[in-house]
N, C-alpha and C positions, 0 to 999 in steps of 0.2 A: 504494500500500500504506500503511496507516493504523499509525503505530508507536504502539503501547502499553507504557509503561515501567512495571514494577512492583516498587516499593521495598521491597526485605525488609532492615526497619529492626531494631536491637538490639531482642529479647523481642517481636517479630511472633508472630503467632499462624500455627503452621505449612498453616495449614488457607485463613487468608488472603493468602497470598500463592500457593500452588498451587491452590487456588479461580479467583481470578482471573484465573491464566493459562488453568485450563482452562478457562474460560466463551468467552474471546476466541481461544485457539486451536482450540476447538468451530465456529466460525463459517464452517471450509471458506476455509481462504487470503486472508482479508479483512482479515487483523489480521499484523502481526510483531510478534510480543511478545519484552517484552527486560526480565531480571529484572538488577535494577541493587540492588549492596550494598556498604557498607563491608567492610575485609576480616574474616575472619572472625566474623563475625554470628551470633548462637543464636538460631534459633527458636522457639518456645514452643505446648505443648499445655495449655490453663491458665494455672495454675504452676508446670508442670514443664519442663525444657529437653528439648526433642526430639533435632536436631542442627545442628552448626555449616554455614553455608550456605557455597560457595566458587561466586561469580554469575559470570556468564562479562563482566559490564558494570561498571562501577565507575558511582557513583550520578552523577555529572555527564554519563552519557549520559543522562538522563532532561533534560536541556537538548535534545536532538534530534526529541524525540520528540513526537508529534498530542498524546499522554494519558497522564498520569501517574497512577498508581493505589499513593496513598499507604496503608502497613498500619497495623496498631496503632504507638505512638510516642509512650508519656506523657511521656518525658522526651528529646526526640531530640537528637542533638549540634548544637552551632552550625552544622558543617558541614551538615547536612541545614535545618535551619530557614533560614541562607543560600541554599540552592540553589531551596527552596519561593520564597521571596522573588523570585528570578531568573525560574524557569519561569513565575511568576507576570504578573509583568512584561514576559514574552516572549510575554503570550497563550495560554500551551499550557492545555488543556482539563486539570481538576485532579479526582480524585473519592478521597474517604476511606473505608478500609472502619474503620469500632467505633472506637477512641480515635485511628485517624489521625487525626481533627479536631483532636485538642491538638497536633500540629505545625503545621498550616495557621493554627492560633489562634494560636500563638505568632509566626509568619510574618506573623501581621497579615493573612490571608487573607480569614477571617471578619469579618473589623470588619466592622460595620451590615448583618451576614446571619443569614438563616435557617440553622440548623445541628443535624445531628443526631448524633449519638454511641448506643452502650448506654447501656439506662435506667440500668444501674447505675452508670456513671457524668459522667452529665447534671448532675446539681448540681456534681460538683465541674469540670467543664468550665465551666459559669456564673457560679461561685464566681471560680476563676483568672481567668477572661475577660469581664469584662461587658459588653465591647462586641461581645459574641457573642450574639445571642439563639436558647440553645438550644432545642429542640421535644423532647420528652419523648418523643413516642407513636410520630412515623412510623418506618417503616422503613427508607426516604431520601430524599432531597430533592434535587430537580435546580434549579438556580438558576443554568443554563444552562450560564456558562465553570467553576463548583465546583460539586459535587457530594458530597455526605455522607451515610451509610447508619451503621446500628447495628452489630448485633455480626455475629458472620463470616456467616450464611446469609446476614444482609442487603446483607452484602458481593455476596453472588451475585447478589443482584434489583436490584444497583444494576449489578453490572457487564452482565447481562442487557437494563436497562434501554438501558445505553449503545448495544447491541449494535443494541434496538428503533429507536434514535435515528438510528441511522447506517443502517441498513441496512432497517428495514422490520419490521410482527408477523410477518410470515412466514417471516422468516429468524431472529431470537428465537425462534419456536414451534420452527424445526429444531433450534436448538441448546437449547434447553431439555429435548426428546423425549429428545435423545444422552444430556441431562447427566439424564434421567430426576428434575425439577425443575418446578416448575409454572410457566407460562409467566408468571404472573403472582399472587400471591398478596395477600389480600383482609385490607382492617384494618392496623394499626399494632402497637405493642411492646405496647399495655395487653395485649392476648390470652392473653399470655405470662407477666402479672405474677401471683404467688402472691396471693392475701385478702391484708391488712395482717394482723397478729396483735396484737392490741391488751396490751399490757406494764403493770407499775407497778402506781398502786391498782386492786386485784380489785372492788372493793366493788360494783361494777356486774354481775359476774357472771353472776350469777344471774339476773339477770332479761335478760344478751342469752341465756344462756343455753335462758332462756322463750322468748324471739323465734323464735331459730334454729330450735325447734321447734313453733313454731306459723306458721313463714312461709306457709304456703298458706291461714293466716286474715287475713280483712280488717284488722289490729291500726290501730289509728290511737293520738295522741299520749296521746289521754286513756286510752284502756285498758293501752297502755305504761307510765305514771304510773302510777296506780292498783295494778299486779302491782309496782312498786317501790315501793308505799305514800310515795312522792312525789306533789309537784304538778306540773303539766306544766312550771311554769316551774323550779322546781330537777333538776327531770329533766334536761333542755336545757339548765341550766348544768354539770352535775355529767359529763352526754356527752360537752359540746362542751371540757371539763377530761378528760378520762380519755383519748379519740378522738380529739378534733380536729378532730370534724366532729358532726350533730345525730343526734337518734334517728331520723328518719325516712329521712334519706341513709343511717347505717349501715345501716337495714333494706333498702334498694336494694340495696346492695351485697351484705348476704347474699344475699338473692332472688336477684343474678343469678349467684354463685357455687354456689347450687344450681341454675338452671340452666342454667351451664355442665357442672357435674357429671351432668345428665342428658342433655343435648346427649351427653355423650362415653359414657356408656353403657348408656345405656337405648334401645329401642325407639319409645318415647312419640314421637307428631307432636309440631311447635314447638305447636300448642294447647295440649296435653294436658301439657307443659311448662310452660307460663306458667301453666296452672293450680295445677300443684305447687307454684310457687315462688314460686304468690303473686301472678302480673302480672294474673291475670283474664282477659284477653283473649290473643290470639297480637301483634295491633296497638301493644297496651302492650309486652309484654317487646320487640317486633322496634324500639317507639323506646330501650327504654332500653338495649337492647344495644348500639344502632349508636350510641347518645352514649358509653357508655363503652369501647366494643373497638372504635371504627371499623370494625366487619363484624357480617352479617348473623348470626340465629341456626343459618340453614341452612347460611352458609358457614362457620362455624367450627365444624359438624359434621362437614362433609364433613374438613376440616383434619386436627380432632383424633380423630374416632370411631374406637376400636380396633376 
């Protein structure tokens, strides 16, 4: 029997620490899962306090256990970043679900790894840690004996994933079907991220303004220019000052934010899409989709279509 230890750390998010256990106790008697907590512990929906947890394990049985499946934990107590330290030490199999990575960072877990967290808060994971080299996009990341996943669904596809590791896709597909969950879901965290909204001087307005609504024409830099009665080259400085990026990237970015919005509600084939938004071909949008959402245009319709 495989023991799974799941630490419901002060301000967990309540969603991941009962998540987790249902994915591993899904799997039909292949798992004893064992919720290990300081004494009275809050967990958290957001920013709101849910309720206090009374765990039937005090957190040093997670030293007994196959797999630790550490929760959110921005600031956790010595006590627990000690014990990370320990299990660490002792080999046992380690996985994060959203900011549990700032405990295992702080554990010195991550030193000279790959690691994931919520996008939102990836810089400041990077920022506190630099010998963490955070990944922005994925979902999570298996790096064999640790293992690190984003914010709480991602919790699910990582503890799913474990499930896959140990046991087979066929016993994952069962417990996926129960947990009515997809057995594997397609692309990274970009999917997810709102357009940037560009702030400060307006003076450019007007003319993305013009873009936005002329995206399903061929625009190129000089005719860009031109509608901001600029030249191309202070165009592209005055962009890459207001954005932070050039006029032609911004307009990718719109393009594929309109065809996301038509992915999610419109009828239109991916053709007939890429045409709207300006890619020309269905070949075009399906590259520049999968460089910026790691997933396809069809599959992030399937996802998102209401």
């Amino acid at each position: 029997m495989h023991t799974v230890a799941v630490l419901a750390l002060e301000g967990a998010i309540g969603l991941e620490v009962a998540g987790a256990c249902q994915v591993f106790a899904a799997a039909e008697g292949r798992y004893d899962v064992r919720v290990c907590a300081e004494p009275g512990v809050t967990l958290m929906a957001h920013d709101q306090q849910l309720f206090t947890v009374r765990a039937p394990y005090p957190l040093t049985a997670a030293l007994a256990a196959d797999t630790v499946i550490v929760t959110g934990a921005f600031d956790a107590s010595d006590e627990a970043v000690g014990l990370m330290r320990e299990v660490h030490r002792r080999g046992i199999r380690i996985a994060s679900i959203c900011t549990g990575a700032f405990l295992l960072a702080a554990a010195g877990v991550l030193d000279g790894r790959r690691a994931a967290t919520h996008w939102a808060h990836a810089g400041n994971l990077a920022k506190r840690f630099p010998d963490v080299e955070v990944v922005t996009d994925a979902l999570y990341l298996d790096d064999g004996d640790v293992l690190t996943s984003a914010g709480v669904t991602a919790g699910l596809d990582l503890c799913l994933h474990l499930v896959r590791r140990d046991h087979g896709s066929a016993v994952a597909a069962q417990v996926a079907r129960r947990l009515v969950m997809a057995p594997h879901r397609d692309g990274g965290q970009a999917q997810f991220l709102a357009a940037p909204v560009v702030s400060g001087n307006d003076s450019l307005e007007p003319v993305m303004r013009w873009m936005r609504d002329h995206l399903d024409e061929p625009l190129t830099l000089a005719a860009i220019a031109a509608q901001a009665s600029m030249s191309p080259r202070t165009l592209s400085r005055q962009f890459r000052a207001q954005t932070g990026t050039t006029p032609l990237q911004w307009l990718i970015r719109q393009r594929l934010s309109r065809a996301q919005e038509l992915l999610e509600t419109s009828g239109l084939s991916v053709g007939q899409v890429a045409t709207a938004a300006g890619f020309t071909t269905a070949v075009l949008l399906r590259q520049h989709f999968t460089k910026a959402f790691g997933t396809t245009p069809t599959a992030y319709r399937r996802t998102f279509r209401s």
